[in-house]
Structures are given as structure tokens and as C-alpha cells.
N, CA and C of each residue as an Amber inpcrd file, in Angstrom:
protein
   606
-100.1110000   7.3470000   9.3610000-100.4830000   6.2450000  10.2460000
-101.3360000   6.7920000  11.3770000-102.0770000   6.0390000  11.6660000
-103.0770000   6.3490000  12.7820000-103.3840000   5.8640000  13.6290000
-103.5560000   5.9470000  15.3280000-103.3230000   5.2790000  16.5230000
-105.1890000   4.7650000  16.4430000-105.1550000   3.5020000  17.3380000
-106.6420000   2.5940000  17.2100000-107.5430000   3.9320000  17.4930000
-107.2070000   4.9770000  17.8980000-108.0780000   6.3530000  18.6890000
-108.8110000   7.4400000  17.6600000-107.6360000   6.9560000  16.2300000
-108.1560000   7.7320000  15.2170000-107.3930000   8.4790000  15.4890000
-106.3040000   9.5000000  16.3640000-105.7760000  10.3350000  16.1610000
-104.2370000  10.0560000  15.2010000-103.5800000  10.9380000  14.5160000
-102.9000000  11.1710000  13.7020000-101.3820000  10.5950000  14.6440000
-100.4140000   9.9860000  14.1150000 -99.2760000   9.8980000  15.2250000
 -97.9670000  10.9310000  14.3190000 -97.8660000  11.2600000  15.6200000
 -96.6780000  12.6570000  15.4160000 -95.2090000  12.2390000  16.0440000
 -94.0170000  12.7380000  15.1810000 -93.1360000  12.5540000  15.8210000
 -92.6040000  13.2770000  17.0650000 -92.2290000  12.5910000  18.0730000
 -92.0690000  13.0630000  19.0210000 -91.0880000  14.7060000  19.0640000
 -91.1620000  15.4430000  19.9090000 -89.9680000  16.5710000  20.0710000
 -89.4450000  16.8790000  20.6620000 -88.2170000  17.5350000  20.9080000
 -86.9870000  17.5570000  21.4230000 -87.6580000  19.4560000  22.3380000
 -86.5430000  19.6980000  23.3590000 -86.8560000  20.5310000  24.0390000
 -86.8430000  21.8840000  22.9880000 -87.9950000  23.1840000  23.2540000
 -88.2030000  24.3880000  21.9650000 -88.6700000  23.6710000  20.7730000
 -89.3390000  22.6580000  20.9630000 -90.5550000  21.9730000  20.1260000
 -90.0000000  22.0900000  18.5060000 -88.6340000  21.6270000  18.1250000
 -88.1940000  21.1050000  17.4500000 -88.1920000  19.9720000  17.0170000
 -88.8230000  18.9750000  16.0240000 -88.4750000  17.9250000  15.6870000
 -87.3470000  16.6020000  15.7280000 -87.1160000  15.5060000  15.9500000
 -85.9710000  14.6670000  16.1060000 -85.7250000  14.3080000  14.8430000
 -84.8620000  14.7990000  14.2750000 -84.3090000  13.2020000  13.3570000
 -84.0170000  12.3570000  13.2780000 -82.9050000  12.0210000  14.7390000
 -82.3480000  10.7660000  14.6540000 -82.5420000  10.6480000  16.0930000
 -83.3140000  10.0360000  16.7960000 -82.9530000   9.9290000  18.1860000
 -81.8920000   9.0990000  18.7370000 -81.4550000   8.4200000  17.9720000
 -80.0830000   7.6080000  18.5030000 -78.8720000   8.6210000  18.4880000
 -79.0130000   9.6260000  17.8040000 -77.5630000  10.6820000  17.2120000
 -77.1440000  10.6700000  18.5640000 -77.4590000  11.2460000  19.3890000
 -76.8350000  11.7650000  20.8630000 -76.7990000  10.9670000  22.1420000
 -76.9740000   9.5960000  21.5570000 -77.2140000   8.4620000  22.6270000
 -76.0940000   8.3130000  23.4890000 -74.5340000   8.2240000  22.7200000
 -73.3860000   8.3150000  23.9650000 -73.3730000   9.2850000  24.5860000
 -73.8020000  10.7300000  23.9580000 -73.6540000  11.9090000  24.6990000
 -74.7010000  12.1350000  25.8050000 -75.7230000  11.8670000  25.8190000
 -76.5460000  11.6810000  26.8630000 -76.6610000  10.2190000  27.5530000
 -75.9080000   9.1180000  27.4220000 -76.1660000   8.3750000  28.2750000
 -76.0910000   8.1050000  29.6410000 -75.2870000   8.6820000  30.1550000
 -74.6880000   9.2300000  31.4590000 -75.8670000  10.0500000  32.1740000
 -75.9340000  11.1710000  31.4500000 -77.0930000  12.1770000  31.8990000
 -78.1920000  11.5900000  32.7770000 -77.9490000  12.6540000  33.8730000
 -78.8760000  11.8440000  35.1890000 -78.8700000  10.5080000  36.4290000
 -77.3180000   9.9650000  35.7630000 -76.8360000   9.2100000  36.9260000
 -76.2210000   9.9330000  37.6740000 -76.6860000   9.2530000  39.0740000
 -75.7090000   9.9930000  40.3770000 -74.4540000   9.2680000  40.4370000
 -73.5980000  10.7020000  40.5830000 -71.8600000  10.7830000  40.4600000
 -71.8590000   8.9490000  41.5250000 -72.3960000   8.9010000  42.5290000
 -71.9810000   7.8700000  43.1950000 -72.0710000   6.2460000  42.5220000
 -73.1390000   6.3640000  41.6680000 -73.3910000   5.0260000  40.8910000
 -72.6620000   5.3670000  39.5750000 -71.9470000   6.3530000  39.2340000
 -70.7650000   6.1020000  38.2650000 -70.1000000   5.4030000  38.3790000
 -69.1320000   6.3690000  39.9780000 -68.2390000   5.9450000  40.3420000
 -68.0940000   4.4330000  40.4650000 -69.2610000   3.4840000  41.2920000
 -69.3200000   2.5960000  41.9520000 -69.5370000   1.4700000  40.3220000
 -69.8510000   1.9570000  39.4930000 -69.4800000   0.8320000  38.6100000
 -68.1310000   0.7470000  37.8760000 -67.7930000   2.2450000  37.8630000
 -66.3820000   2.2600000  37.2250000 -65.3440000   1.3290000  38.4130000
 -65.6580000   1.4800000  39.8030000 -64.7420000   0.6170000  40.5370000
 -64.8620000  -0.8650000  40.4830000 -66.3100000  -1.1320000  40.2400000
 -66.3210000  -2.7850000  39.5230000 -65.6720000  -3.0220000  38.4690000
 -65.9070000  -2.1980000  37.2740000 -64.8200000  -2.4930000  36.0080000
 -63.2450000  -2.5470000  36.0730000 -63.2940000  -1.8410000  37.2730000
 -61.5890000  -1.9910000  37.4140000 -61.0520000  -2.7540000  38.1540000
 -62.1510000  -3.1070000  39.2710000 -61.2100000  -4.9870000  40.0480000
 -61.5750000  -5.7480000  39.1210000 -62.4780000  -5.8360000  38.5490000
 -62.8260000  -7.3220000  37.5210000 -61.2990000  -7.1980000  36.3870000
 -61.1310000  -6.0150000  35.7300000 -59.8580000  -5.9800000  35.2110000
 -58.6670000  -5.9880000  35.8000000 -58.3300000  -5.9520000  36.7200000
 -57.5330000  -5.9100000  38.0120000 -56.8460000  -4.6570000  37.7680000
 -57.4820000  -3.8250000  37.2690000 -56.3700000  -2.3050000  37.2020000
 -56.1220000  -1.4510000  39.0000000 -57.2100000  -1.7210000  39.3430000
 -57.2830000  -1.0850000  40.9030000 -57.9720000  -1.9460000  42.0110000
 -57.8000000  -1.6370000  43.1150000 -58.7870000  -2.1550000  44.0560000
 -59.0980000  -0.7790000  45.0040000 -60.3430000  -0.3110000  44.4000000
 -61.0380000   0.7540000  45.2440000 -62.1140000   0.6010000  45.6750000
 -62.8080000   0.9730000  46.9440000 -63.9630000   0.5780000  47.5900000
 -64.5660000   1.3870000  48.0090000 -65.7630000   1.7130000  48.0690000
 -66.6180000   2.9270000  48.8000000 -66.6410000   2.5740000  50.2190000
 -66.5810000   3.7490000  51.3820000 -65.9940000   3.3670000  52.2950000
 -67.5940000   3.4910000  52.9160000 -67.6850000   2.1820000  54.0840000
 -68.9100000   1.8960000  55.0210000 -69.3570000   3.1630000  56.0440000
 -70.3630000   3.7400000  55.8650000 -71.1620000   4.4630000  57.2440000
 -71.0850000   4.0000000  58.4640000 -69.9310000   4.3730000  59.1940000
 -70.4970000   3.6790000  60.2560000 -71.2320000   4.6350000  61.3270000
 -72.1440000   3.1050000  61.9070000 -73.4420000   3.4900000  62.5050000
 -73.5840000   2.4430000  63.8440000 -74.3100000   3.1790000  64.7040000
 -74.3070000   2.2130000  66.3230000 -76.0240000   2.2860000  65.8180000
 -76.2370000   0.8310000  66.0090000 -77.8930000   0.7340000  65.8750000
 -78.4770000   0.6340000  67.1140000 -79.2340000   1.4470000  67.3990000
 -80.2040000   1.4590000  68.2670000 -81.4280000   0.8250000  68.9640000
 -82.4890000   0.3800000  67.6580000 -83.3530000  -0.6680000  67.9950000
 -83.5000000  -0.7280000  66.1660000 -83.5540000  -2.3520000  66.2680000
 -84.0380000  -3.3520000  65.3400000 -85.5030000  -3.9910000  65.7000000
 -86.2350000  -3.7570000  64.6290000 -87.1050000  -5.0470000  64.8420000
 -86.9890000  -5.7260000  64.1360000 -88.0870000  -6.3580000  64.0870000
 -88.0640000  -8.2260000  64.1580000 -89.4170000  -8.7920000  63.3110000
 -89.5750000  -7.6510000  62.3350000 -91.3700000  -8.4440000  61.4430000
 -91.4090000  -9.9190000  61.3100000 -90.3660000 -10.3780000  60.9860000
 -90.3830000 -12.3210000  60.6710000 -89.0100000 -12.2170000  61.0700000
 -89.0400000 -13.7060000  61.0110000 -88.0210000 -14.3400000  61.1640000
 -86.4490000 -14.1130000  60.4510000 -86.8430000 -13.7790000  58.9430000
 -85.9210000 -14.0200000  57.8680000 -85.2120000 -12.5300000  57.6880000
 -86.1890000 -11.2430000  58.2390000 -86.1130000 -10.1850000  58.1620000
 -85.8160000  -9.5510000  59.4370000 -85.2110000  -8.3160000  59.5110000
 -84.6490000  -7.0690000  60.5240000 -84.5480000  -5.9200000  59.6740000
 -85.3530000  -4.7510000  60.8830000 -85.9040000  -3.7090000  60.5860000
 -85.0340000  -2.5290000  61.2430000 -84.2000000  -1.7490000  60.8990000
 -83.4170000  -0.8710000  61.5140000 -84.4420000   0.4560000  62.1740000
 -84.7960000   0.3760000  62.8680000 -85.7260000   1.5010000  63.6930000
 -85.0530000   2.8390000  64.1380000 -83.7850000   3.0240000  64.4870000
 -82.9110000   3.8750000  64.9460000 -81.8100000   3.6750000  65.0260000
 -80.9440000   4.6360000  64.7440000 -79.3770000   4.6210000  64.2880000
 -79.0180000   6.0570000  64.6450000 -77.2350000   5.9940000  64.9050000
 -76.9420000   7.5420000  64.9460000 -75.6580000   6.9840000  64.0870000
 -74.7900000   8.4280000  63.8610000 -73.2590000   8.0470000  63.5710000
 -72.6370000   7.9130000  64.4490000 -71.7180000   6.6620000  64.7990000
 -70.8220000   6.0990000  65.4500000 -69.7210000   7.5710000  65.5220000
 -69.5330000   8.0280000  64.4490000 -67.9270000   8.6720000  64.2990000
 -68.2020000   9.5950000  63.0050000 -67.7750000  10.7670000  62.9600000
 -67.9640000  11.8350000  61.6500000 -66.9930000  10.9150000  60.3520000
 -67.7210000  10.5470000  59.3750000 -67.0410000   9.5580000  58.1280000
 -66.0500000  10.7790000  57.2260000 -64.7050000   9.8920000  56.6700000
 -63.9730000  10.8160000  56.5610000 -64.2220000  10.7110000  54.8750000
 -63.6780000  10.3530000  53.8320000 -64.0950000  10.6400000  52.8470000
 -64.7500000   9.4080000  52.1740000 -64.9140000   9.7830000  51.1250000
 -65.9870000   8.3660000  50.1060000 -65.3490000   6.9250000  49.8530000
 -64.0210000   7.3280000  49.5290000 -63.5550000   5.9440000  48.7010000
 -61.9670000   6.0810000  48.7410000 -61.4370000   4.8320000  49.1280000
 -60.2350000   4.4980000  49.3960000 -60.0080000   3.3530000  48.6900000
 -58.4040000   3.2720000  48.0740000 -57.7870000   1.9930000  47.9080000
 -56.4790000   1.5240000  47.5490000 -55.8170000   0.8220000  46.3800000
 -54.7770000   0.8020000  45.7260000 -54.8030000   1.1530000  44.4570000
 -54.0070000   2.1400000  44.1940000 -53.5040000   1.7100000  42.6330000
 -52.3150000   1.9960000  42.2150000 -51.4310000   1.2840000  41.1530000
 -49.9840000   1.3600000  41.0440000 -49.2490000   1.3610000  42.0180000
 -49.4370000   0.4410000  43.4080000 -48.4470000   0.3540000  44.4810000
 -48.7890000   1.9120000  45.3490000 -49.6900000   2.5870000  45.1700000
 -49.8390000   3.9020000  45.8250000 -51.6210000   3.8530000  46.5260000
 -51.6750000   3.9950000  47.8890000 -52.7050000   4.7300000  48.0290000
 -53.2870000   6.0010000  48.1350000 -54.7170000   5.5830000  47.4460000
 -55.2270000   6.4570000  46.9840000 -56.7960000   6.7950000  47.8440000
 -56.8170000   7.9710000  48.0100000 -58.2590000   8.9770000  48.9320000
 -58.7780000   9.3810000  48.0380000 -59.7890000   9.2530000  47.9350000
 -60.6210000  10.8170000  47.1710000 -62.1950000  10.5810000  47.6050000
 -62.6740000  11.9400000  47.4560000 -63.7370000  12.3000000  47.9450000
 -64.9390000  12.6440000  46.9070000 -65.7820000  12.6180000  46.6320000
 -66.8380000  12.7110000  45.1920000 -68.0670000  13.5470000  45.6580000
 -68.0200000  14.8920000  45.1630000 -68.9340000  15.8000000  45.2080000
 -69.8380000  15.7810000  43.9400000 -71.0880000  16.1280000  43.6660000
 -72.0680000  17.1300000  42.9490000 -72.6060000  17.9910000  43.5060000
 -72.9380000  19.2160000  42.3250000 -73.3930000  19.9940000  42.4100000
 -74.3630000  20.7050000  41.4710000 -74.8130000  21.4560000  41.9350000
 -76.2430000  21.9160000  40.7460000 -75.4320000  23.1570000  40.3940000
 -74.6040000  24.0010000  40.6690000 -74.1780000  25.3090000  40.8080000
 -73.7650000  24.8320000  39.3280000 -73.8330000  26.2030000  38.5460000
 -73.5330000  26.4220000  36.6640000 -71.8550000  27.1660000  37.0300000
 -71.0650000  27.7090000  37.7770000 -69.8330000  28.9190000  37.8580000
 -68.9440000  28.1640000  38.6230000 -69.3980000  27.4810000  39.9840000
 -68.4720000  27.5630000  40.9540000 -69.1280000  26.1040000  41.5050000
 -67.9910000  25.5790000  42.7210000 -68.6700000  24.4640000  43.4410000
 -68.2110000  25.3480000  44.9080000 -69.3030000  25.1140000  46.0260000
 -69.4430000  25.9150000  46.7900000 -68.7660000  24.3400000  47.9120000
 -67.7700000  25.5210000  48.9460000 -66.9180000  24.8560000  49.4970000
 -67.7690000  24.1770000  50.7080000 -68.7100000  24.7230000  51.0070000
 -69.6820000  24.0160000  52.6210000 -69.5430000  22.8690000  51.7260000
 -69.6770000  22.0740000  51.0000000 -70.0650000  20.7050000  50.2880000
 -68.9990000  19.8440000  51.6900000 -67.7640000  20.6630000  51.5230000
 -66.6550000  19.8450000  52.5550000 -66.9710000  20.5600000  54.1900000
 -66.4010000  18.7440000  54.4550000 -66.6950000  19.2220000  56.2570000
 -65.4730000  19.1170000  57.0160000 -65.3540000  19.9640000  57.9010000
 -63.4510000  20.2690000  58.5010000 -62.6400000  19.0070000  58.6180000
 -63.3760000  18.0690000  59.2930000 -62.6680000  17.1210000  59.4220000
 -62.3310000  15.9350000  57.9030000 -63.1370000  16.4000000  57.0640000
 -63.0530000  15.6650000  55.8890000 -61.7370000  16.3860000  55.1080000
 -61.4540000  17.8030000  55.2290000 -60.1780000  18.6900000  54.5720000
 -58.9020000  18.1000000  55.7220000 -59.0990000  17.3400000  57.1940000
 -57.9470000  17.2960000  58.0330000 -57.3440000  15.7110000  57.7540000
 -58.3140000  15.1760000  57.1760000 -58.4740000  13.5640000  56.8330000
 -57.4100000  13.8350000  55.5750000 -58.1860000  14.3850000  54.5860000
 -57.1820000  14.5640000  53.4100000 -55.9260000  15.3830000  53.6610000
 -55.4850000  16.1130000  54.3400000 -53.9600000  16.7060000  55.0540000
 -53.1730000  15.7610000  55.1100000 -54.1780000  14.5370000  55.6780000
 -53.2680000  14.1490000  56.7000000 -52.4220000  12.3850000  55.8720000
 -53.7310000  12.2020000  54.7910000 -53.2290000  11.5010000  53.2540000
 -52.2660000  11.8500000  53.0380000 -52.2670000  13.3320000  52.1650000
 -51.1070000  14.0850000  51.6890000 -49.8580000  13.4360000  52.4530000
 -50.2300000  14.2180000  53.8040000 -48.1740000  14.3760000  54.6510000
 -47.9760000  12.4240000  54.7780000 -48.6290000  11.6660000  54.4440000
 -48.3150000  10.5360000  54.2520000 -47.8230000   9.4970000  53.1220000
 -47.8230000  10.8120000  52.3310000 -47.1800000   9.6550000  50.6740000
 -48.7650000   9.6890000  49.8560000 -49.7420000   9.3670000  50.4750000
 -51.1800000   8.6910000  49.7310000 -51.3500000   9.9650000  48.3870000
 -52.0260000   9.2020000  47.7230000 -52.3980000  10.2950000  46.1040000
 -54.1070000  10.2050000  47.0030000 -54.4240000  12.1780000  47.0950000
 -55.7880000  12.5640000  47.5390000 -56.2850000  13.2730000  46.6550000
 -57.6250000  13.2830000  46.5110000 -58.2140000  14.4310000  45.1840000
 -60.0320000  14.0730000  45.7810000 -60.5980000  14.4130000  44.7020000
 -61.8190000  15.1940000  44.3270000 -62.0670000  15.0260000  43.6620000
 -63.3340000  14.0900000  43.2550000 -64.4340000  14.0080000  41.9230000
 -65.8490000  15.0760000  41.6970000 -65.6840000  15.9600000  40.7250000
 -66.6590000  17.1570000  41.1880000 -67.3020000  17.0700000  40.0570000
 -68.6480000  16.6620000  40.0440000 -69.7390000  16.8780000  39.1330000
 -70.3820000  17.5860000  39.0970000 -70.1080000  18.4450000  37.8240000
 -71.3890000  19.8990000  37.7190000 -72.7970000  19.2470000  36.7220000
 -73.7320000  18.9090000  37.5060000 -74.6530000  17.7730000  36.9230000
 -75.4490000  18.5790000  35.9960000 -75.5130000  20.2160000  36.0890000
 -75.8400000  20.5760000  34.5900000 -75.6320000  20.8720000  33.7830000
 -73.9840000  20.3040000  33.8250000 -73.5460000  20.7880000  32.4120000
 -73.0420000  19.0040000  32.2820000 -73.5570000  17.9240000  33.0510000
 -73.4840000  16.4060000  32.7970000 -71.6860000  16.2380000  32.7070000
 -70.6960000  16.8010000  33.6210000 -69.3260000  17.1620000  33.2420000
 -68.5950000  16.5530000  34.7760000 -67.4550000  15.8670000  34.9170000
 -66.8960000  15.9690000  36.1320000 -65.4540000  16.0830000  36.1230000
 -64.9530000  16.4540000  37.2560000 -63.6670000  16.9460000  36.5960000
 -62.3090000  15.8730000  38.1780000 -61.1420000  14.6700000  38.1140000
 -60.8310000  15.1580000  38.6760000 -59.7580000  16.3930000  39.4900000
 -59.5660000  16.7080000  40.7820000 -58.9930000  18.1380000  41.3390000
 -58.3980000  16.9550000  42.3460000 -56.9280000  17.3960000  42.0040000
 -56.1900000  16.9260000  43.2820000 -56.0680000  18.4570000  44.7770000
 -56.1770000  17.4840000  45.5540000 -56.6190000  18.0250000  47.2770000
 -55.5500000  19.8510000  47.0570000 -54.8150000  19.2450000  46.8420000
 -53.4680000  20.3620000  46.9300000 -54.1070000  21.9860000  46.0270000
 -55.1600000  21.4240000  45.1660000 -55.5330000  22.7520000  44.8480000
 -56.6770000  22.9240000  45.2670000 -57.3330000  22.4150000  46.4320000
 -58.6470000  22.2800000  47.2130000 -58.1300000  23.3050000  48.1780000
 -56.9550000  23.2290000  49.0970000 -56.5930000  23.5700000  50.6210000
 -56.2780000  25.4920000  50.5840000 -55.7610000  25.5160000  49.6330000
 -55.6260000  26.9680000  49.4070000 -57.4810000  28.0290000  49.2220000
 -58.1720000  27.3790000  48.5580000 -59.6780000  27.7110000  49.4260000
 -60.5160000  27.5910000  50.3150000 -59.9250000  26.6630000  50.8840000
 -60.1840000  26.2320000  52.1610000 -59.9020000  27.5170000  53.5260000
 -58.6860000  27.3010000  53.1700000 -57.7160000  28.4610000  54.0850000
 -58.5660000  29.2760000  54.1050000 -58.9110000  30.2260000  52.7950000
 -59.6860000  31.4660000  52.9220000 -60.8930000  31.6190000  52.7650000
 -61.5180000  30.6630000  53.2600000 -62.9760000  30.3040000  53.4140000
 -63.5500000  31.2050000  54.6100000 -63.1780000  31.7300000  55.4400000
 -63.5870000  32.6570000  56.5960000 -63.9790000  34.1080000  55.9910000
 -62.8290000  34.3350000  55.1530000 -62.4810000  35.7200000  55.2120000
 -62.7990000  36.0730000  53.2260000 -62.6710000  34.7940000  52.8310000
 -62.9690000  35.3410000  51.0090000 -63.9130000  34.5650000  50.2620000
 -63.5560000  33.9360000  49.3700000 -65.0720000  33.2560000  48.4740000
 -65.5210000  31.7730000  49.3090000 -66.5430000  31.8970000  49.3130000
 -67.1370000  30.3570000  49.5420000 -67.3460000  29.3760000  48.5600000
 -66.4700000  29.6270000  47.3210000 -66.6850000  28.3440000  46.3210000
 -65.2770000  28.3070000  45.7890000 -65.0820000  27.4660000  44.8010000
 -64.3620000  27.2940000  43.5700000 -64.6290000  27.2340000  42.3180000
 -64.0980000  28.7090000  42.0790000 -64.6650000  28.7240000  40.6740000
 -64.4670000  27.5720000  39.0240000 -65.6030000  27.5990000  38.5080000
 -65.2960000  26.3760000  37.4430000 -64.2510000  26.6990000  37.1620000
 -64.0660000  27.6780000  36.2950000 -62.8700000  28.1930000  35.3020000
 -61.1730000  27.8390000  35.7490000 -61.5300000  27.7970000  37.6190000
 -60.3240000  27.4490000  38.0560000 -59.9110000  25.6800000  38.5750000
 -61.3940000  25.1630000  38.6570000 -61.4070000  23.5160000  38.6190000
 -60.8770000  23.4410000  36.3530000 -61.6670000  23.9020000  35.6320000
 -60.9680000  23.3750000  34.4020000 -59.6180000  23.5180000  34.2990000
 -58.7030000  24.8140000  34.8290000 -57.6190000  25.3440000  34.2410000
 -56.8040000  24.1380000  35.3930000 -57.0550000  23.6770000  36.3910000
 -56.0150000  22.9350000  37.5550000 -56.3210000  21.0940000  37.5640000
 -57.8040000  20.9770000  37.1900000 -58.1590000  19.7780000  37.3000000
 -58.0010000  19.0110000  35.7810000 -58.3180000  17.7100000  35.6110000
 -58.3870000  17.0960000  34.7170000 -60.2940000  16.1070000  34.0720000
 -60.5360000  16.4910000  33.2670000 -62.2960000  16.4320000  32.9060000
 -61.9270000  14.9670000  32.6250000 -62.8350000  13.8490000  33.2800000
 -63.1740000  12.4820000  33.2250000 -63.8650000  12.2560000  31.9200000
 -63.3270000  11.8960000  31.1990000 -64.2640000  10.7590000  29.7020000
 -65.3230000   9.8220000  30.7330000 -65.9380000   9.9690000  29.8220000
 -67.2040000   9.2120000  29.9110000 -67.9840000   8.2100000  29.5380000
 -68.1920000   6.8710000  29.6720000 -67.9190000   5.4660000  28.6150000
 -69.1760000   4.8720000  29.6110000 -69.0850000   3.8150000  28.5660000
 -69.6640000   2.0360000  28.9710000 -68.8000000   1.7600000  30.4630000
 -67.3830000   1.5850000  29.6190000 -66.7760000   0.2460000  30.3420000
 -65.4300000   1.4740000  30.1380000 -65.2040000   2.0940000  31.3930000
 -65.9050000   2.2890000  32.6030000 -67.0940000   2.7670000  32.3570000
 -67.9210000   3.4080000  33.4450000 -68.7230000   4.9460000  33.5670000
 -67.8230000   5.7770000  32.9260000 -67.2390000   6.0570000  34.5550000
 -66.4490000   7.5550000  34.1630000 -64.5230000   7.0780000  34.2040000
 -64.2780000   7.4560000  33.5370000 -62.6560000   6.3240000  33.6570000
 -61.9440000   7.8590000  34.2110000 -62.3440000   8.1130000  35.9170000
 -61.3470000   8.8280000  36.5870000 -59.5700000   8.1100000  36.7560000
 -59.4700000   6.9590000  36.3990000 -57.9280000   6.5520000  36.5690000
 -57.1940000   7.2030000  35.3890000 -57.8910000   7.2240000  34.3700000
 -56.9780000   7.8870000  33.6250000 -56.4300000   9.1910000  33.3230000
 -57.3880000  10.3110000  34.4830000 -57.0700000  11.4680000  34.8530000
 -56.3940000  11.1350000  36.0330000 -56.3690000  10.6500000  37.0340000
 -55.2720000   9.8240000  38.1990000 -53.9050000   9.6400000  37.2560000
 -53.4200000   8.6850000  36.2280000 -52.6890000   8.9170000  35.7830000
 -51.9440000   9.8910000  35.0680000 -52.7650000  10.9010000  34.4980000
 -52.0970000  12.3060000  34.1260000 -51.8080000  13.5220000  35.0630000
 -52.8470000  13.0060000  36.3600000 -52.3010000  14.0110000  37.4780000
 -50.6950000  13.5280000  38.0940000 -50.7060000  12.4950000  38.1280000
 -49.9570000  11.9760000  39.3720000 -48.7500000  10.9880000  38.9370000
 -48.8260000  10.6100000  37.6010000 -48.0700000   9.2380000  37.0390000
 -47.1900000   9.7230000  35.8470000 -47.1490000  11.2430000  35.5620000
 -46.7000000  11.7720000  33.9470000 -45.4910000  12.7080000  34.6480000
């Protein structure tokens, strides 16, 4: 077959200029690939109030606005803003009669997730979950290997501690061996409740 140009049409190729056979073969396995961890999350939390399994919410920036303008009538233009208050983690809510914290990192790092990602008062926020009954954890996406895992807080704080004086990350090997790896779907995105339930409910 031949394009109106006269040139020859070729099948397209896959990365090391290998041929496709089936381009649908790997369609669930790459469908995910390249969404940000936050627009996972944020649809998997729609699928789950519409089902009523949870009510979780991404928590608001807050911000003191400074100057607005005014182009028309119908419209306002945020010109300047600061943070009101240092924001403590991502997403809060209910589930199974328990609240629940957690915080949602990525990272590009292939070994380890490097601990600066967290900020002091975001590790004193989650302490302070814990000594209160609340279920706290960690959604950690290693976005090149398209993988997230979650890590409840309790095995976060012990690197924390020795963050001055020893490694500045967490190694994968020790997020796989402590955490639980999120499936990956339609409906949800990423169905982190059902690693919530094997951390915390078994």
C-alpha cells in the first residue's frame, strides 16, 4: 500500500527498532504509563464515593490572596498569593469507621526514594495521626518502573530519625519487602484500598 506521496507505508516500531505485532498486546500494561500519581489517585477517590466504599478528599492549598484582577466582569485573575500555613499532607478521609492520612510521593529515582521528598512538619503531622488511632501511610511511585507501592508511616519514621547522620533515601528493596504494590485498573486507577486493607484490616 502506498501513501497519496508515493512513499511505501511501513509498520510502525517499537523502542531498538523492532517491529509491532500486536499493538493492543500491552494496552492494560501500559495504560497507566505517564499519568501523574495525583490524577490516579484523584480518580480512584471518585470511584470510591460514587461506590460508597470511602470518602477521601485531596486536601485544599491554603492560600491568602494578595491582588486579584478584574479582566471582565464574569472573570478574576489571581495576580499574587503566598501560603497561608505550611500544608500538612495530600489526602484525608473515612474508611471502615477509621480515619485515614496519607501522603502521595513520585519519584524518578530507579533504587531508592530519597527522603527530602518529606518536609518536617509533614513527618510531625503524620506522628501525630498515628498517637491518635488514624490509619497513616504513603503512596510512592517509582514512575520508571510505572509501579507504586502503599508504605504505612511506621516504616517511614525509623528513616527519618536517621536522616542527619545515615542514608537520605529508602531503599526500593526495603519499600517492596515492608510495603504493599497497588494493582492497577480502569475502575479504580490504582485500587490503593485494597492494599489499606491488607495493611491494616487482616
Amino acid at each position: 500500500m502506498n501513501y497519496p506521496n508515493g512513499k511505501k507505508f511501513q509498520k510502525p516500531l517499537e523502542p531498538h527498532g523492532t517491529t509491532m505485532k500486536n499493538p493492543r498486546a500491552n494496552a492494560s500494561t501500559f495504560s497507566n504509563r505517564g499519568m501523574k500519581l495525583e490524577k490516579l489517585i484523584n480518580e480512584s477517590n471518585t470511584f470510591y464515593l460514587t461506590h460508597n466504599r470511602a470518602i477521601i478528599h485531596k486536601k485544599p492549598t491554603p492560600l491568602q490572596i494578595v491582588q486579584v484582577d478584574y479582566p471582565k466582569r464574569s472573570a478574576a485573575v489571581v495576580k499574587e498569593a503566598y501560603f497561608k500555613q505550611p500544608s500538612t499532607t495530600d489526602y484525608n478521609g473515612v474508611y471502615r469507621g477509621k480515619y485515614i492520612d496519607f501522603e502521595a510521593k513520585e519519584t524518578n529515582h530507579k533504587t531508592s526514594f530519597p527522603l527530602k521528598n518529606f518536609h518536617p512538619h509533614q513527618i510531625e503531622h503524620m506522628r501525630q495521626c498515628v498517637a491518635h488511632g488514624g490509619i497513616c501511610f504513603v503512596i510512592i511511585r517509582f514512575s520508571m518502573y510505572n509501579v507504586q507501592y502503599v508504605l504505612s508511616v511506621e516504616h517511614v519514621f525509623p528513616w527519618w530519625e536517621q536522616l542527619e547522620t545515615g542514608r537520605k533515601s529508602i531503599p526500593l528493596d526495603q519499600i517492596e519487602q515492608h510495603g504493599i504494590k497497588i494493582k492497577t485498573g480502569a475502575f479504580p486507577a490504582i485500587d490503593y484500598l485494597e492494599a489499606v486493607d491488607e495493611l491494616y484490616f487482616t
